[in-house]
C-alpha positions as MATLAB code, in Angstrom:
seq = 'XXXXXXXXXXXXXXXXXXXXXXXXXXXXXXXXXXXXXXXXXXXXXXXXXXXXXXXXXXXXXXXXXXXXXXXXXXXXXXXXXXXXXXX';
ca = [
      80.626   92.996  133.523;
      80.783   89.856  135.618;
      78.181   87.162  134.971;
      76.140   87.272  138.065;
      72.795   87.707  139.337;
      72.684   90.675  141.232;
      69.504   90.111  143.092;
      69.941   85.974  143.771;
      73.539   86.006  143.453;
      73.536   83.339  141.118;
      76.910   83.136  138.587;
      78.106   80.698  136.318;
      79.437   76.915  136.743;
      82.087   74.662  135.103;
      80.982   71.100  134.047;
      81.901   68.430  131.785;
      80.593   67.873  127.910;
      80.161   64.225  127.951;
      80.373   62.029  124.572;
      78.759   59.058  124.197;
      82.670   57.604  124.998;
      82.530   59.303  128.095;
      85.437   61.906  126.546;
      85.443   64.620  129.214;
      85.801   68.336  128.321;
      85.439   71.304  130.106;
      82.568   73.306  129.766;
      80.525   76.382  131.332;
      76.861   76.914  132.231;
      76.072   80.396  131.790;
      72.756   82.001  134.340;
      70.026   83.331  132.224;
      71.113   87.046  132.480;
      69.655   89.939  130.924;
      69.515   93.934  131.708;
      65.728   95.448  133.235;
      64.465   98.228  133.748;
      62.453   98.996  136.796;
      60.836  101.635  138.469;
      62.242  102.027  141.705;
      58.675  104.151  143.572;
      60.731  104.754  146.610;
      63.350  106.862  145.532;
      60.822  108.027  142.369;
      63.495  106.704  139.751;
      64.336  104.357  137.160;
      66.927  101.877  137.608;
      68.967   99.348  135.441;
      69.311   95.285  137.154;
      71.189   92.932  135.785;
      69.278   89.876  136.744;
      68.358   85.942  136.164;
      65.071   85.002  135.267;
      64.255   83.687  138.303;
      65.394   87.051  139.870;
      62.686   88.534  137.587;
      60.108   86.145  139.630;
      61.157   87.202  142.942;
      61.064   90.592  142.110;
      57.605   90.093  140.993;
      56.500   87.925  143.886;
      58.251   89.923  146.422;
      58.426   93.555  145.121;
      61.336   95.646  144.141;
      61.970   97.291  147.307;
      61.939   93.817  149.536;
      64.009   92.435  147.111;
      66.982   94.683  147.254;
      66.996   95.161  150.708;
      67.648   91.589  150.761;
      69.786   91.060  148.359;
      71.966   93.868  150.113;
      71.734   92.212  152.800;
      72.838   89.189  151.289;
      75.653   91.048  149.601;
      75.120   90.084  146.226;
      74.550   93.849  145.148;
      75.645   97.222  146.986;
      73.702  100.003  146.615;
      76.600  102.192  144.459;
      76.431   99.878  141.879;
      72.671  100.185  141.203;
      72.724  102.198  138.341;
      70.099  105.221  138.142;
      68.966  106.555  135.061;
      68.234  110.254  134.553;
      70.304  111.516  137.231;
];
């Protein structure tokens, strides 16, 4: 599974670790990802995100069903790839 937000869309970047004689090396900055659980009241089901933290606080400022529409919209998540437990 791919490292990315799939409500903000956010994914990971490449940087430098700098030493204090400026000796450049590649690095990576992982996004704050973990797996939720949410019930979805729409569609009366549970589904599994894979989201950010600070997709947690849009979620929770904007609701779940706002939130997906737009991040369909958006294209950072399609609705096959929502995955529905219990079905």
């Amino acid at each position: 599974m791919s490292k990315v937000c799939q409500i903000t869309g956010k994914k990971a970047m490449i940087g430098n670790n700098v030493s204090h004689s400026k000796h450049r090396t590649k690095r990576s900055f992982d996004v704050n990802l973990f797996n939720k659980k949410f019930f979805y009241v729409e569609e009366d089901c549970w589904i599994t995100l894979r989201i950010s933290a600070a997709g947690l606080r849009i979620i929770n400022k904007l609701g779940l069903d706002a939130t997906l529409k737009q991040a369909v919209a958006a294209g950072h998540v399609d609705w096959k790839d929502i995955k529905v437990i219990g079905e």
